[in-house]
SERO-4910 file (N, C-alpha, C, O; in steps of 0.05 Angstrom, whole numbers):
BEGIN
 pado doro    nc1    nc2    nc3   cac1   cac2   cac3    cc1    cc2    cc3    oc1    oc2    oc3
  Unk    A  -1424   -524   -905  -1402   -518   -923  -1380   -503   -907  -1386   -488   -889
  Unk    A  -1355   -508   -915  -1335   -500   -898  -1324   -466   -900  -1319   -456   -923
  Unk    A  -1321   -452   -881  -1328   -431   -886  -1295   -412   -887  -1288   -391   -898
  Unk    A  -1280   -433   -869  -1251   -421   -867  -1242   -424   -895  -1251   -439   -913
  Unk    A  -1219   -403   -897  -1203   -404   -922  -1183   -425   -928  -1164   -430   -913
  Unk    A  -1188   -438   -954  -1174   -461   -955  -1146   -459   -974  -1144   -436   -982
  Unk    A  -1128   -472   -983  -1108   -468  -1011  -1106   -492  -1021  -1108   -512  -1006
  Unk    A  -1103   -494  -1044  -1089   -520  -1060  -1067   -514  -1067  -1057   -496  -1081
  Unk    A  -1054   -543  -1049  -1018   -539  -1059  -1013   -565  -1062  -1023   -583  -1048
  Unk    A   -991   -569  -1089   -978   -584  -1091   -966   -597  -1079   -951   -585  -1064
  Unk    A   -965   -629  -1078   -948   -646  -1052   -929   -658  -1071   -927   -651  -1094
  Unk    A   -916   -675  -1060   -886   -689  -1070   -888   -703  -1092   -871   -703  -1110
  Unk    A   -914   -718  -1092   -920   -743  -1114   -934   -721  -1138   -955   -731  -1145
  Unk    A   -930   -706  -1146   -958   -686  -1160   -983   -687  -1159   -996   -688  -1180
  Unk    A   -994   -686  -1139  -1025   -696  -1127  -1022   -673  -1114  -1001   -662  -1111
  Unk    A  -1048   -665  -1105  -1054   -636  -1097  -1070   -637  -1063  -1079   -659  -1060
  Unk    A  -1073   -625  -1045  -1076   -627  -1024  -1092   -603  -1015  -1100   -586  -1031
  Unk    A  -1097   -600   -990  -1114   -573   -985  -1090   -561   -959  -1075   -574   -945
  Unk    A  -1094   -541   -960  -1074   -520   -931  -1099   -506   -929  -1115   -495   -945
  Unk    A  -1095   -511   -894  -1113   -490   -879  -1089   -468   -864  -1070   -474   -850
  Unk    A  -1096   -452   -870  -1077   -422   -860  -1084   -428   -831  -1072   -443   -816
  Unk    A  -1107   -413   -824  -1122   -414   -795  -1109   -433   -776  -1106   -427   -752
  Unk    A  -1102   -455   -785  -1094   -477   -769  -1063   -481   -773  -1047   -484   -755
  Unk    A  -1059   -481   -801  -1029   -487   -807  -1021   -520   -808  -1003   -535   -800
  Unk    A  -1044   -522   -822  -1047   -546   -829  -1059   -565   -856  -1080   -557   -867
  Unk    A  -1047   -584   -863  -1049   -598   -893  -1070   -617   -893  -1078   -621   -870
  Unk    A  -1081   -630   -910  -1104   -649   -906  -1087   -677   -909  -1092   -699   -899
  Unk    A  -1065   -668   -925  -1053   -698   -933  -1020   -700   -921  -1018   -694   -897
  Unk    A  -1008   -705   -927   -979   -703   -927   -967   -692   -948   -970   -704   -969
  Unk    A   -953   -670   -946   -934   -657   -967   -918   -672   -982   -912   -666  -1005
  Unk    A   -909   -694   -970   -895   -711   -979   -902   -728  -1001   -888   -745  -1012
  Unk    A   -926   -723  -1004   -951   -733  -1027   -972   -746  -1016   -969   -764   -999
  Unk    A   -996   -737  -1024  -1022   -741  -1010  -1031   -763  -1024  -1041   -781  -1011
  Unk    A  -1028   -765  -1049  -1042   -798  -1053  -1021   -826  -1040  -1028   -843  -1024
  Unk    A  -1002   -821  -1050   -988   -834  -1041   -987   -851  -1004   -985   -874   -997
  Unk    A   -989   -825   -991  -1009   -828   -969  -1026   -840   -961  -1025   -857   -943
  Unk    A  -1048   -833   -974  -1062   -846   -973  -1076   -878   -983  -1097   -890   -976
  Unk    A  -1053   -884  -1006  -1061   -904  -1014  -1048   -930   -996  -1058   -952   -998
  Unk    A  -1025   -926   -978  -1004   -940   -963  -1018   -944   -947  -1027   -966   -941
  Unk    A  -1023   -914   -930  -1041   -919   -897  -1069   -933   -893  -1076   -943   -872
  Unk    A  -1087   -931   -923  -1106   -933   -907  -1121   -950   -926  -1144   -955   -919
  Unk    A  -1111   -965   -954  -1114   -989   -967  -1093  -1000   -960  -1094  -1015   -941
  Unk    A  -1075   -999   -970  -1047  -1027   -969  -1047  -1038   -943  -1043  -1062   -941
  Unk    A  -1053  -1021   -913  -1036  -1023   -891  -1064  -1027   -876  -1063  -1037   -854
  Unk    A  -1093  -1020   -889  -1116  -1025   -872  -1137  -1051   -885  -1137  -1074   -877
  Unk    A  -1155  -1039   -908  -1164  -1048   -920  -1156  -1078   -929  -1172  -1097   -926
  Unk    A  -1130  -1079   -939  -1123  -1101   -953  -1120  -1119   -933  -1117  -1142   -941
  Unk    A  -1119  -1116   -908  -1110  -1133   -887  -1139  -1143   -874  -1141  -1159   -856
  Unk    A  -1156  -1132   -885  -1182  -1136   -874  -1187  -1164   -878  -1170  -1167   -895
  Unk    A  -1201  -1196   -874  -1208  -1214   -886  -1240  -1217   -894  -1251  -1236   -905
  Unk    A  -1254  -1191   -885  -1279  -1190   -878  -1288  -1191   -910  -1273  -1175   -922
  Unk    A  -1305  -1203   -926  -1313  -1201   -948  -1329  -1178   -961  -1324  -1166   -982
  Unk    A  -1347  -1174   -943  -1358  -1153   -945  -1362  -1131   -919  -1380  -1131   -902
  Unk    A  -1338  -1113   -922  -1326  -1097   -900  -1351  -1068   -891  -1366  -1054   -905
  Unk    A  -1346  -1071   -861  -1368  -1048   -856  -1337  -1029   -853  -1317  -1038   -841
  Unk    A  -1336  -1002   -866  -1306   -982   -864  -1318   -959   -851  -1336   -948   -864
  Unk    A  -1312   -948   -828  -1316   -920   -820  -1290   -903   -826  -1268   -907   -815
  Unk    A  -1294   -889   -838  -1265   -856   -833  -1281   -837   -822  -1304   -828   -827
  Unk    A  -1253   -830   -795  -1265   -801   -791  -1247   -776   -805  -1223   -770   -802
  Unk    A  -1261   -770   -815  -1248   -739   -831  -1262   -755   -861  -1250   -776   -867
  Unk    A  -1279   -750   -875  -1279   -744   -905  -1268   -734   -919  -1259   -742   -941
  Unk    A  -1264   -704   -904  -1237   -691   -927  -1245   -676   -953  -1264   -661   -959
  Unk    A  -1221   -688   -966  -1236   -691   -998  -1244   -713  -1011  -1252   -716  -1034
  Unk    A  -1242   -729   -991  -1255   -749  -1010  -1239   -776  -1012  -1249   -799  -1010
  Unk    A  -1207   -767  -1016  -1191   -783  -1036  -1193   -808  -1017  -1194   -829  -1030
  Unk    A  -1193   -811   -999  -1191   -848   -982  -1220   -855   -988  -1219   -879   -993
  Unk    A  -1242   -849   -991  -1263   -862  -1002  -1262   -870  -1030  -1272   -891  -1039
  Unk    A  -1248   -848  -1047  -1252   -857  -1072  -1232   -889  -1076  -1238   -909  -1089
  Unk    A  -1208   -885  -1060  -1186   -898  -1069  -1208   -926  -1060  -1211   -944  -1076
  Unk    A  -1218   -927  -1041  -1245   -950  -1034  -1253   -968  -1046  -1253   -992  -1045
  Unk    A  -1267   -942  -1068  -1295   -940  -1078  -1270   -964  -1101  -1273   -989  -1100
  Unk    A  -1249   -952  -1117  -1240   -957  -1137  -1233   -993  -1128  -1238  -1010  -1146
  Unk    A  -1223  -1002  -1105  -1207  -1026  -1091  -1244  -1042  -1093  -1249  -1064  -1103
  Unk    A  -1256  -1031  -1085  -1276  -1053  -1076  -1289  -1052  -1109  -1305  -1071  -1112
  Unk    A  -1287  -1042  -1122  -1296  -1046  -1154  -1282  -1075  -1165  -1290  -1095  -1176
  Unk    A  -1257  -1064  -1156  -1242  -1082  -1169  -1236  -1115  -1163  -1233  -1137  -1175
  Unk    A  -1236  -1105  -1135  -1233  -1135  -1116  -1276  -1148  -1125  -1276  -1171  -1135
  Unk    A  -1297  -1139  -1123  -1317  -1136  -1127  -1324  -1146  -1092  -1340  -1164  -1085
  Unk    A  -1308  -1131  -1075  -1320  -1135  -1043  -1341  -1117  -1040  -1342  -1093  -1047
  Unk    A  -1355  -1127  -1033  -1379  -1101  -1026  -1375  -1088   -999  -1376  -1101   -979
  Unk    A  -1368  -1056   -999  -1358  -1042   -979  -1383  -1021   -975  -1395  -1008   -992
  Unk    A  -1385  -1022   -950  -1406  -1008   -938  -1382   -988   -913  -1368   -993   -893
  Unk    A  -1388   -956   -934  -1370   -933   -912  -1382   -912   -907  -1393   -895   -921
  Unk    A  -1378   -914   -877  -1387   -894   -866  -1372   -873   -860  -1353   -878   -845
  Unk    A  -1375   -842   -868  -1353   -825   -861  -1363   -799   -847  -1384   -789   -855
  Unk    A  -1348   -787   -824  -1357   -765   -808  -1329   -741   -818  -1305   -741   -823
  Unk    A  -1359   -717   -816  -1341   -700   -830  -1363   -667   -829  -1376   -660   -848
  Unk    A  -1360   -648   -797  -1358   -637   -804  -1358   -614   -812  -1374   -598   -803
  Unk    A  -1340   -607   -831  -1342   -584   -851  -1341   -594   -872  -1318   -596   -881
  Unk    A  -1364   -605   -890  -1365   -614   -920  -1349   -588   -941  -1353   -564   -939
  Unk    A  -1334   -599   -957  -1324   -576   -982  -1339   -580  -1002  -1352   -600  -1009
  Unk    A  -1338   -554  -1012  -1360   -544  -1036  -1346   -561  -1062  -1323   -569  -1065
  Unk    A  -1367   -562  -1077  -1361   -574  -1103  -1334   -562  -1124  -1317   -573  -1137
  Unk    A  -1342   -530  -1120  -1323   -520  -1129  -1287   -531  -1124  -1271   -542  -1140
  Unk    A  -1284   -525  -1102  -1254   -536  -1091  -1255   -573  -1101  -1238   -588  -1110
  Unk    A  -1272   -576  -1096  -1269   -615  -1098  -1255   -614  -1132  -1235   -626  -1139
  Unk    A  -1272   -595  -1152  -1263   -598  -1179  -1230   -587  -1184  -1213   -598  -1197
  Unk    A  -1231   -567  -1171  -1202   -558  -1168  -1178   -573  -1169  -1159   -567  -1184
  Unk    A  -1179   -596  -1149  -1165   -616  -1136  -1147   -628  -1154  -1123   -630  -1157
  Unk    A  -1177   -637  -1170  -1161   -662  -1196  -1158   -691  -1194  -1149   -705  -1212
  Unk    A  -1166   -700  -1171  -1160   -719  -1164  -1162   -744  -1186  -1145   -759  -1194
  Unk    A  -1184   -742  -1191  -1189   -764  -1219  -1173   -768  -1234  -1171   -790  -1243
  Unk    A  -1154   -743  -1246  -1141   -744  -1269  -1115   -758  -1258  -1098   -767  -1275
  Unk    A  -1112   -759  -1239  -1088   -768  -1221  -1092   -798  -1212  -1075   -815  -1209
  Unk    A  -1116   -800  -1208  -1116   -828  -1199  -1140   -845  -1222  -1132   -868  -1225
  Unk    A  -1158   -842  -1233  -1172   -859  -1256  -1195   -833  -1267  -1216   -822  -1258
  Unk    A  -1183   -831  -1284  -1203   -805  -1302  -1227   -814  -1318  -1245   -800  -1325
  Unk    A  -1225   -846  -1322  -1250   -862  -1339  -1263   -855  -1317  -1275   -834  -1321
  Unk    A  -1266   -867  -1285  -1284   -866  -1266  -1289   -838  -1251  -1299   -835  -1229
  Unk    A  -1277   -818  -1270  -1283   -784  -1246  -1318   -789  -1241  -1325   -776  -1221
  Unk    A  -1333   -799  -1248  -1364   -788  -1238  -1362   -806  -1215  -1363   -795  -1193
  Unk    A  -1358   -830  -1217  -1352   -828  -1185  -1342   -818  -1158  -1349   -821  -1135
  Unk    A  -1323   -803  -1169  -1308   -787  -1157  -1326   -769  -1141  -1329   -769  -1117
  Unk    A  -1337   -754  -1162  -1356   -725  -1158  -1382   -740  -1149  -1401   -727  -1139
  Unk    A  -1384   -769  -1152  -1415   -786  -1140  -1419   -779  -1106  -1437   -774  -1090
  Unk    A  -1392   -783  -1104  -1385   -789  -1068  -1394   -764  -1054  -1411   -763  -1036
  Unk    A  -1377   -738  -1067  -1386   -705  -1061  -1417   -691  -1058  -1429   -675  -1044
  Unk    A  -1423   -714  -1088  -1446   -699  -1097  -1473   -719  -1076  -1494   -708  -1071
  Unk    A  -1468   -737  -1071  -1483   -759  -1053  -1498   -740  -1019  -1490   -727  -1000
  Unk    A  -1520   -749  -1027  -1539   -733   -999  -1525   -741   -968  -1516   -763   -963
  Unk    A  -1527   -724   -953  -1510   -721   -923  -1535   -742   -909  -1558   -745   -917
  Unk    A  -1523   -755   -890  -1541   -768   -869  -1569   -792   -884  -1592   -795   -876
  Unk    A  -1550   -807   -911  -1570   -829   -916  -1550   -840   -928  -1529   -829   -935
  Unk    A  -1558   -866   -932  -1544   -886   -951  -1545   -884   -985  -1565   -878   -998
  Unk    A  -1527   -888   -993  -1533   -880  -1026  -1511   -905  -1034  -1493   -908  -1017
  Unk    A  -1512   -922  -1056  -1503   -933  -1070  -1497   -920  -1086  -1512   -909  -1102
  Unk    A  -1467   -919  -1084  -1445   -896  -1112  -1446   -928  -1131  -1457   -925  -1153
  Unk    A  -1441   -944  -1127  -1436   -960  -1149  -1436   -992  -1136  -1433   -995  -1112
  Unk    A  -1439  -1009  -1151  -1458  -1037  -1150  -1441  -1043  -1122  -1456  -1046  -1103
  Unk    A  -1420  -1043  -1117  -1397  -1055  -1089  -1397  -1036  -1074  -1383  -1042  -1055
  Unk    A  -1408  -1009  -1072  -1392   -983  -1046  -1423   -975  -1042  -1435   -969  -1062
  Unk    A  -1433   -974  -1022  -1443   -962  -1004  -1444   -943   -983  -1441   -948   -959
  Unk    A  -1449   -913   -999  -1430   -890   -980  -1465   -887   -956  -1489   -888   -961
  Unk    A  -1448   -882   -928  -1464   -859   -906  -1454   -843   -898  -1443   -847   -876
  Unk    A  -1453   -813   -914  -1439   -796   -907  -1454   -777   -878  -1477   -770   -878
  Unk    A  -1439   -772   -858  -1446   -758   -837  -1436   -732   -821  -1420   -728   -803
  Unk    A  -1451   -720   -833  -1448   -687   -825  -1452   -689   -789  -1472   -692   -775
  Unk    A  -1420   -685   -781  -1432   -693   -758  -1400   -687   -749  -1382   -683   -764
  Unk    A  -1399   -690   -713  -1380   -683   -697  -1370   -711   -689  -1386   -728   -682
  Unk    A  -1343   -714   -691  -1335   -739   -682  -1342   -746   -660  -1357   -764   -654
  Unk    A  -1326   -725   -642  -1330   -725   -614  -1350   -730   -595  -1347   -733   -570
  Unk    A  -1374   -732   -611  -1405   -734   -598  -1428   -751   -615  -1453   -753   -613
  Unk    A  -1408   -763   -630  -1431   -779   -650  -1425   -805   -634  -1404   -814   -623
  Unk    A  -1455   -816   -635  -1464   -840   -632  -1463   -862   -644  -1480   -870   -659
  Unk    A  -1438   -875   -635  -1430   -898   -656  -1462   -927   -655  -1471   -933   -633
  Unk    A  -1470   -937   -674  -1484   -957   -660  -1477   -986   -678  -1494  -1003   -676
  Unk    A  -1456   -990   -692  -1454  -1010   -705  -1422  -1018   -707  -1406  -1000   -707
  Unk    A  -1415  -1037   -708  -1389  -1042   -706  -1373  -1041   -734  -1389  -1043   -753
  Unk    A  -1352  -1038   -740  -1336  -1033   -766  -1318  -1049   -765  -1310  -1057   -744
  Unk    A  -1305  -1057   -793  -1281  -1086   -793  -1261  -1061   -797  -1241  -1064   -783
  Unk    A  -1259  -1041   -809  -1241  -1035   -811  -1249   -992   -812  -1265   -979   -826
  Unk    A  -1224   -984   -786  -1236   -956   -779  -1198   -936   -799  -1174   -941   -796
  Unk    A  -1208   -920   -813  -1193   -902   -827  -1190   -880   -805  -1207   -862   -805
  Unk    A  -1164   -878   -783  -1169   -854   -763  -1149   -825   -787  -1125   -829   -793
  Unk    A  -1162   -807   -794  -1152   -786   -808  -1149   -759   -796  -1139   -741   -810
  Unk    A  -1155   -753   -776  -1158   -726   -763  -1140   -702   -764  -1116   -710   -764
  Unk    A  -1140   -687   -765  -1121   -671   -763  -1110   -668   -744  -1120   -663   -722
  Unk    A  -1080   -669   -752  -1054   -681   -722  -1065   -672   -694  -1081   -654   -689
  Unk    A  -1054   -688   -676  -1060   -683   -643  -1053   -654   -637  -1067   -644   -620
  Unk    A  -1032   -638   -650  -1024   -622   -634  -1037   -595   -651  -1031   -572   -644
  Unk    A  -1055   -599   -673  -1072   -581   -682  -1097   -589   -673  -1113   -571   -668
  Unk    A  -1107   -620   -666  -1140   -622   -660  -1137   -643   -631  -1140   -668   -631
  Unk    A  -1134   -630   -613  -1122   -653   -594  -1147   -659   -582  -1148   -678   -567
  Unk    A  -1175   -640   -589  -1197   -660   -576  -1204   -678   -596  -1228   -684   -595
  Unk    A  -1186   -692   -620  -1192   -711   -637  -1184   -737   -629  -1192   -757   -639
  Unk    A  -1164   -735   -607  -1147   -755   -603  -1146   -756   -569  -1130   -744   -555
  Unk    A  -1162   -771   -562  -1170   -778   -519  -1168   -800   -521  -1170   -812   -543
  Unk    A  -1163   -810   -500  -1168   -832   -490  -1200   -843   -488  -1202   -867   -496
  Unk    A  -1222   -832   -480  -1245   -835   -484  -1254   -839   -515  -1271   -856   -520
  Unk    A  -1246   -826   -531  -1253   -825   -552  -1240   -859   -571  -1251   -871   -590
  Unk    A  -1223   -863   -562  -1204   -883   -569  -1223   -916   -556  -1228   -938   -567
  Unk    A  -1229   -904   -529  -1240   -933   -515  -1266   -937   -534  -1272   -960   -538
  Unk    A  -1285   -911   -549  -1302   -919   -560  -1304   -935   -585  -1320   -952   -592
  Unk    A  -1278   -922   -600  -1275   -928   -623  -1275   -962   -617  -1292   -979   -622
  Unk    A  -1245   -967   -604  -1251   -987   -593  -1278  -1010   -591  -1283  -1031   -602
  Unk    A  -1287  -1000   -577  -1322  -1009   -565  -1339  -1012   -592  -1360  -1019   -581
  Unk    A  -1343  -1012   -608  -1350  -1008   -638  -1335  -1019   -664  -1346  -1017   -686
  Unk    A  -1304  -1034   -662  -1294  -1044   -673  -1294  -1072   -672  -1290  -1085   -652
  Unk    A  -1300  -1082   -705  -1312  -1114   -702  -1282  -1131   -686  -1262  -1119   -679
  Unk    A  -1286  -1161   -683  -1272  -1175   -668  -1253  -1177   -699  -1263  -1183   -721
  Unk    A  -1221  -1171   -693  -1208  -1175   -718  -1213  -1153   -732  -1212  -1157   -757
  Unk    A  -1220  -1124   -722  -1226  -1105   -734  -1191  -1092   -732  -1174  -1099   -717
  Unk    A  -1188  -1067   -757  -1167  -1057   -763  -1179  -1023   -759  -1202  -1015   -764
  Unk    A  -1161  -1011   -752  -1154   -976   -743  -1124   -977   -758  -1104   -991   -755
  Unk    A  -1131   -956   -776  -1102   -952   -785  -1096   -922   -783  -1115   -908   -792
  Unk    A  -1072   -905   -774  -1069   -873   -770  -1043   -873   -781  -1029   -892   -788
  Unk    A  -1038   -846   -782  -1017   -839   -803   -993   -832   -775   -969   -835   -773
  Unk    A  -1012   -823   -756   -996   -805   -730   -990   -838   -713  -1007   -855   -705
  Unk    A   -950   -838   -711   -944   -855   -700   -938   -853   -672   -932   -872   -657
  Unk    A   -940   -822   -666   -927   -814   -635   -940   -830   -613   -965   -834   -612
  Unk    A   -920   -841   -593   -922   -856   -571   -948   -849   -558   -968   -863   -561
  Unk    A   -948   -831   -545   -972   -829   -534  -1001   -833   -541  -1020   -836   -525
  Unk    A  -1001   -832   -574  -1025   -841   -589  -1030   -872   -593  -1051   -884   -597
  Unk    A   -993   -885   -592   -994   -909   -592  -1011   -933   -566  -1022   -955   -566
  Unk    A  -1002   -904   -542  -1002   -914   -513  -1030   -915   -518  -1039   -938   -519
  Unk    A  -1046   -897   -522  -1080   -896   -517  -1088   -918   -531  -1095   -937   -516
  Unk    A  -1088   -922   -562  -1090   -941   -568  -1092   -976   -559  -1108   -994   -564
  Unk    A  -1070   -975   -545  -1063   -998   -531  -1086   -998   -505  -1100  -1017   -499
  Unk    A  -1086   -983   -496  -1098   -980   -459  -1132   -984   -480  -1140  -1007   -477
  Unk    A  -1143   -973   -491  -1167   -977   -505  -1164  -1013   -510  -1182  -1029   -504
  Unk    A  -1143  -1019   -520  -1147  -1058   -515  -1140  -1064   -543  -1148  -1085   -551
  Unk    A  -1125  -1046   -563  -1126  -1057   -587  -1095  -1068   -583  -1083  -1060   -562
  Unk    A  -1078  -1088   -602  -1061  -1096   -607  -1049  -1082   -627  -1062  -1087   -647
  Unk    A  -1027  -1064   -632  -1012  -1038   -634   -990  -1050   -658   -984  -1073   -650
  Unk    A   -982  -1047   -674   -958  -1054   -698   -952  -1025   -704   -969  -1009   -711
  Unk    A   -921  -1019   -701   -916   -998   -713   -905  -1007   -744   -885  -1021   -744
  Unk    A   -915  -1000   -766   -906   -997   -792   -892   -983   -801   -889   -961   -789
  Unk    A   -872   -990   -832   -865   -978   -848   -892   -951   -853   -917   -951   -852
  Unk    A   -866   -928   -861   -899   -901   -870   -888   -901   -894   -865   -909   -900
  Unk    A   -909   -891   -911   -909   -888   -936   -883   -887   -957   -869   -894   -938
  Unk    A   -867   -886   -976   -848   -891   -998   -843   -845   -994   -860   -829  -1002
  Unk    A   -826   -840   -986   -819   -825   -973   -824   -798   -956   -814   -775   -956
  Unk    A   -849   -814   -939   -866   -801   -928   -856   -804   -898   -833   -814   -894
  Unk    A   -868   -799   -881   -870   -811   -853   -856   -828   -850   -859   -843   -869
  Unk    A   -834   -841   -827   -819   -858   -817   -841   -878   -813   -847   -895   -830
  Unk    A   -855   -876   -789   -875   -902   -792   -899   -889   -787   -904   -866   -779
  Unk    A   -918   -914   -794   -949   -903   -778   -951   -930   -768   -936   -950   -769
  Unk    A   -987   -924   -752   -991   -944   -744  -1017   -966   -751  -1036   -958   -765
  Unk    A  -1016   -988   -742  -1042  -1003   -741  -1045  -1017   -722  -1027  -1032   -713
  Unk    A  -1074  -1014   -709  -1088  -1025   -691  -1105  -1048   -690  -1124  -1046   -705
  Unk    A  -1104  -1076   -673  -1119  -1091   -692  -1141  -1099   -655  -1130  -1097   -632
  Unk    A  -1167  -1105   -659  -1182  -1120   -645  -1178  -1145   -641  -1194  -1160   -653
  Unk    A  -1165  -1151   -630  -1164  -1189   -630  -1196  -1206   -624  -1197  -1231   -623
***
């Protein structure tokens, strides 16, 4: 459980986000965190996937909200998504309720919401008939990838707050682990993250960023 002091603040879209003081840093974009996240890492990842039934890794869990937005897409589409997410400092239940997220994005489905939170660390659990969560309490930087993914959610907290999140080594692995036609999608468009990307062997698109968020982000694709 995460032990630094966290805040909930309001972002642009009225969706709520976390600030870490200690770091000086947001989980989402101020500019609105769902919003965010629904552009970068469904519209601009996921949806581009052709894989039927997608293996999804994110690193950063967070709070949650890119799994749920998932959980909700693969309900609907009825793809069966198998996600794996590293993450950590897990947040306490308390703050997850705080958030609100459900009421903001589908309030019929909040127990799923709180399924994902409430779901055991380091096993597979079926939240619901299409999502298959493996949540992993665990260090990015040293976890042992052993299976390949169609489509990788990179979320970390920015280079210039977590810059051992973002190497070149770390990139060649991701790489090394990404299916043929696999998708990496990041919010952080700066050149040099672009450059690694590329030298790791992926094929690089800078995008439109979010509806008045970020100028662009990016996506990475495995040919």
């Amino acid at each position: 459980m995460m032990s630094r002091k966290l805040e909930i603040q309001e972002t642009q879209d009225g969706s709520n986000t976390l600030y870490l003081p200690d770091m000086d840093e947001h989980y989402h974009s101020v500019k609105g965190a769902l919003t965010e996240s629904r552009h970068i890492f469904i519209d601009m990842g996921l949806r581009h996937c052709e894989i039927r039934n997608p293996k999804v890794l994110e690193i950063g869990f967070g709070t949650g909200l890119n799994a749920f937005l998932t959980l909700l897409e693969a309900e609907e589409t009825q793809r069966s998504v198998h996600y794996t997410t590293l993450e950590l400092y897990p947040l306490d239940m308390d703050m997850i309720r705080q958030l609100g997220y459900p009421s903001e994005i589908d309030e019929l489905h909040a127990s799923w919401y709180y399924a994902l939170h409430e779901a055991k660390w380091n096993g597979t659990v079926s939240v619901t008939p299409h999502f298959q969560l493996l949540k992993q309490q665990a260090d990015y930087t040293a976890f042992p990838f052993s299976e390949l993914y169609d489509v990788i959610y990179f979320d970390a907290f920015a280079p210039e707050k977590q810059p051992e999140m973002w190497s070149q080594e770390l990139f060649d692995r991701l790489y090394a682990h990404t299916a043929p036609g696999g998708i990496l999608t990041t919010y952080c468009a700066k050149g040099v993250v672009r450059r690694m990307l590329q030298s790791a062997g992926y094929q690089v698109e800078r995008l439109a960023g979010p509806p008045g968020g970020k100028r662009e982000i990016l996506r990475a694709i495995r040919l």
